[in-house]
C-alpha positions in Angstrom: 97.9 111.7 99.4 94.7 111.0 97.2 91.2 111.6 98.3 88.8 109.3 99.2 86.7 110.4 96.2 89.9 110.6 93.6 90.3 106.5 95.3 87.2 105.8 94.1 87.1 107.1 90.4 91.1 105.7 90.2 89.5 102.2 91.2 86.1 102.5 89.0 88.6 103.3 86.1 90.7 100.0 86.7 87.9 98.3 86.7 86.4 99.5 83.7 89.5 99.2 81.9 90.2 94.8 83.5 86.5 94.3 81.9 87.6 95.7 78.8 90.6 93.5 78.8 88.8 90.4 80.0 86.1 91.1 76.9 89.0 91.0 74.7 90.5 88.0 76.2 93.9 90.1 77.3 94.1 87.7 80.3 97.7 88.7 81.7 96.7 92.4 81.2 93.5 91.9 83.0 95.2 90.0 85.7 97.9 92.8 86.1 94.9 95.2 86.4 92.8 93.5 89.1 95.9 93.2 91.3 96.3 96.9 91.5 92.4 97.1 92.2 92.6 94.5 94.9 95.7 96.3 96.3 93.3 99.5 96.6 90.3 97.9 97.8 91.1 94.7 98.8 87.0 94.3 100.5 85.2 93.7 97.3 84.7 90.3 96.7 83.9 90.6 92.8 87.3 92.4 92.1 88.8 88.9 93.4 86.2 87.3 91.6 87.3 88.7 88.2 91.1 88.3 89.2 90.5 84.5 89.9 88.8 84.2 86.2 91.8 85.9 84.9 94.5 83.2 86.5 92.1 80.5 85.8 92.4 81.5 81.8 96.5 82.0 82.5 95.9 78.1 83.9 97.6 80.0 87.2 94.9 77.3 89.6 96.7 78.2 92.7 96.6 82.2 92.6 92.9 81.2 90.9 92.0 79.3 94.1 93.5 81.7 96.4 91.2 84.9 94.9 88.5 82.8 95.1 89.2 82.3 98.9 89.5 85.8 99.5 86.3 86.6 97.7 84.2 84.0 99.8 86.3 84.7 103.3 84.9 88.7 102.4 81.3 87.4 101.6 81.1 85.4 104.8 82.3 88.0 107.0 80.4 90.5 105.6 77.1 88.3 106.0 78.4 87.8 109.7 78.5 91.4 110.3 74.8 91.3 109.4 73.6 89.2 111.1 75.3 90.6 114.3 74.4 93.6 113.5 70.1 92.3 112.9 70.6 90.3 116.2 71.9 93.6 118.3 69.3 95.1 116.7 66.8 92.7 117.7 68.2 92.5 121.2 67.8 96.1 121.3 64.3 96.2 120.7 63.2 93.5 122.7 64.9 94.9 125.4 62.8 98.2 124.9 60.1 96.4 124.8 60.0 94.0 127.7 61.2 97.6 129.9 57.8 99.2 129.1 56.0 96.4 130.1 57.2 96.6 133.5 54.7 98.8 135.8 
């Protein structure tokens, strides 16, 4: 079993090497590329991003629109998460706060 870190680097490389391929227009290449990378770390929004541009240039529109719908389901979760996360935090203080007021 790979490392976390060794994950990482692997994943950096592919998509160093899908850029490359999407600069020299290598669409199908690019495609098989980001597929791996979304396998690996299917949370980044941009890797589905760059996969969608790919089957957009293959005129693949349905596997185009579905990476797009992953990449904007990830974005709104994440900005859900957030804001939970500020509003807990929010609560937390507040409730501090009114507790110290009390004689």
């Amino acid at each position: 079993m790979n490392s976390p870190l060794k994950d990482i680097e692997a994943i950096k490389a592919l998509v160093e090497e899908s850029r490359a391929l999407i600069e020299n227009e290598k669409w199908e290449a690019a495609a098989a590329v980001l597929e791996k990378v979304v396998e690996l770390d299917p949370n980044q929004p941009k890797s589905h991003d760059l996969l969608a541009d790919a089957w957009e240039k293959l005129g693949e529109t349905q596997k185009a629109q579905s990476s797009r719908s992953h990449a904007k389901a990830i974005r709104e979760d994440k900005w859900k998460r957030e804001v939970e996360a500020e509003a807990r935090g929010h609560h937390e203080i507040m409730g501090k706060a009114s507790r110290h007021d009390i004689p």
